[in-house]
C-alpha positions in Angstrom: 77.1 -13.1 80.6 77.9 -11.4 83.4 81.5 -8.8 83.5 82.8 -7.1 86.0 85.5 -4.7 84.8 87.5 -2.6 87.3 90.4 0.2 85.8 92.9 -3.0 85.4 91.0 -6.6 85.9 88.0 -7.7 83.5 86.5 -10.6 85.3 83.7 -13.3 84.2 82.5 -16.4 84.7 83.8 -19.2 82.2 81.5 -21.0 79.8 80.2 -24.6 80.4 82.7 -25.8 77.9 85.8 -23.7 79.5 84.9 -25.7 83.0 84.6 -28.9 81.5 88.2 -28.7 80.3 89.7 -27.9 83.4 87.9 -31.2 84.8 89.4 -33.4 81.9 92.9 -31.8 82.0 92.9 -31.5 86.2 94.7 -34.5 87.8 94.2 -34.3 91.2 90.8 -35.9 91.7 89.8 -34.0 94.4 90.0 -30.8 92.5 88.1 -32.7 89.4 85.3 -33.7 92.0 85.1 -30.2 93.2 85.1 -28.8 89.5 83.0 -31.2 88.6 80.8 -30.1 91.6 80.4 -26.6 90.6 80.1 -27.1 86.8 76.7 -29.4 87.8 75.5 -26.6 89.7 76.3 -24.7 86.9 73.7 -26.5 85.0 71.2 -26.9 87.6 71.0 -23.8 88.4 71.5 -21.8 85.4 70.3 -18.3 87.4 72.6 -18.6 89.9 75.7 -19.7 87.7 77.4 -16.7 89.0 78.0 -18.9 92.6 78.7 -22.0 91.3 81.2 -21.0 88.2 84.9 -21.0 88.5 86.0 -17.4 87.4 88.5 -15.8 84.7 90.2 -12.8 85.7 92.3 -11.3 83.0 94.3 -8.1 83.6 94.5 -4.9 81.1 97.4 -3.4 79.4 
């Protein structure tokens, strides 16, 4: 998996599983279509996931 860490953020993309939550808990179903959008390109296009995955940024103490 892919990380890009600067001094204070750590960010990555989230896993196949992570996405598919956010689709079944979203309930705006625009934003479930468009999730749902990028986690198929996800799995289509498993070299590129970094373009298609919704992102986790997480900040350091």
């Amino acid at each position: 998996m892919i990380k890009i860490e600067t001094e204070r953020l750590l960010l990555h993309p989230i896993s196949d599983e992570e996405m598919q939550k956010i689709i079944d808990d979203e309930k705006n179903p625009e934003m479930q279509k468009a999730y749902s959008e990028m986690l198929q390109g996800c799995l289509d296009n498993p070299e590129d996931r970094v373009w298609f995955a919704t992102w986790n940024m997480e900040l350091k103490e």
